[in-house]
C-alpha positions as CSV (number, residue, x, y, z in Angstrom):
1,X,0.0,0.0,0.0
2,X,1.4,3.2,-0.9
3,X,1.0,6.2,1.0
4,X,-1.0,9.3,0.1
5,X,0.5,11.9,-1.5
6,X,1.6,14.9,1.1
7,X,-0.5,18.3,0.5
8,X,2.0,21.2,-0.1
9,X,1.1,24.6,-0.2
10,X,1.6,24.8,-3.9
11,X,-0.5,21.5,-4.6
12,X,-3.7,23.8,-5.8
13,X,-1.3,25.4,-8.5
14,X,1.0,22.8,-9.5
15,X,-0.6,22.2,-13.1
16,X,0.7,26.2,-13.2
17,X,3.7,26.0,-11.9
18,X,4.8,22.7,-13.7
19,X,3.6,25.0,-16.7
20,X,5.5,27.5,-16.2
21,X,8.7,25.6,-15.7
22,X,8.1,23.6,-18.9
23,X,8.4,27.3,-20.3
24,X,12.1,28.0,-18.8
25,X,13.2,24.9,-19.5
26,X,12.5,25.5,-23.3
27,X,13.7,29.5,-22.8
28,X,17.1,27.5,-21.4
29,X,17.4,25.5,-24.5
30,X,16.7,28.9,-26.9
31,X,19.7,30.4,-24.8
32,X,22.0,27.2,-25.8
33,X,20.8,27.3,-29.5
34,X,21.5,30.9,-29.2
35,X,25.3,30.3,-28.3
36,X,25.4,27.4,-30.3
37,X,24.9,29.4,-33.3
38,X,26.9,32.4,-32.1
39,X,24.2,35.1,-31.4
40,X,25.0,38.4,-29.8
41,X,25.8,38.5,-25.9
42,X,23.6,41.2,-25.4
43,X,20.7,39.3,-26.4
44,X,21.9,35.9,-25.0
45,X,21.8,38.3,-21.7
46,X,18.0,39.6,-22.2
47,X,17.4,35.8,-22.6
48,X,18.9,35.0,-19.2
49,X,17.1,37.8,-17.5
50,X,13.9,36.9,-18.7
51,X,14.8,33.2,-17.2
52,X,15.7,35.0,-13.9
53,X,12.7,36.7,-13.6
54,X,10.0,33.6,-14.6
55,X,12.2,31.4,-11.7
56,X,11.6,34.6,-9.2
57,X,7.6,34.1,-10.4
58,X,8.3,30.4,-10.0
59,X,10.1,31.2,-5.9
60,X,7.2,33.6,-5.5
61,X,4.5,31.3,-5.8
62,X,6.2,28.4,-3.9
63,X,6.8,31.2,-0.8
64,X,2.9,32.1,-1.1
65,X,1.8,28.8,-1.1
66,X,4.3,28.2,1.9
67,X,3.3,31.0,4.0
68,X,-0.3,30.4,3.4
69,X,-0.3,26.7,4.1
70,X,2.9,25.2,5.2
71,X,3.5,28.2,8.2
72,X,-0.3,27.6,8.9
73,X,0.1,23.8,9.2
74,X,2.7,24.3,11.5
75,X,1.8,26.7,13.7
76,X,-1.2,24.7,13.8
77,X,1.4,21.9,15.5
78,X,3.2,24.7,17.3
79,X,6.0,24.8,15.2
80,X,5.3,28.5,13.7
81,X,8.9,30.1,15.0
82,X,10.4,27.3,13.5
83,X,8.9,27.2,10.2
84,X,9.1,31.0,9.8
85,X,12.9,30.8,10.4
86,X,13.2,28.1,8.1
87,X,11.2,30.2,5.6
88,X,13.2,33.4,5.9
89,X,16.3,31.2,5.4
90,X,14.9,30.5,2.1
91,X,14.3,34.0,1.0
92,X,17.7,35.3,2.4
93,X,18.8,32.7,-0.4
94,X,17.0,33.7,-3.0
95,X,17.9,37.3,-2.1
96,X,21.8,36.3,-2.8
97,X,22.8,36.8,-6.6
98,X,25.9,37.8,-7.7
């Protein structure tokens, strides 16, 4: 018997979000056809800025989804500090680029 599949706080939107990273992984492979066939860096750039910003869309949903059901769940089991500093530790991450 298997067990059930955990709820996560992104499960109502994962259709979306798997959507939307089917999307960067084919913006990924236009950047490596764009170097494979020698394209200017300036555009190869835009193209890796647009990535950037649909992965922050991508984070941005995951942290709502998070904060609306994984921090509820938990404080729910009295774990809320903990979750919330594990959370923040997750955006201080994202936060570091460059």
């Amino acid at each position: 018997m298997t067990a059930p599949t955990p709820i996560r706080g992104y499960t109502a939107s994962k259709d979306q979000l798997l959507a939307r990273l089917r999307r960067v992984e084919g913006q990924v492979r236009g950047i490596e056809k764009m170097v494979d066939d020698d394209r200017y860096c300036i555009d190869v750039l835009t193209q890796i800025s647009a990535i950037q910003a649909a992965l922050d869309k991508v984070a941005l949903g995951l942290l709502d989804g998070h904060a609306r059901h994984c921090l509820h769940e938990g404080a729910a089991e009295g774990r809320a500090d903990e979750m919330a500093t594990e959370m923040m530790a997750a955006v201080g991450r994202l936060m570091k680029r460059g």
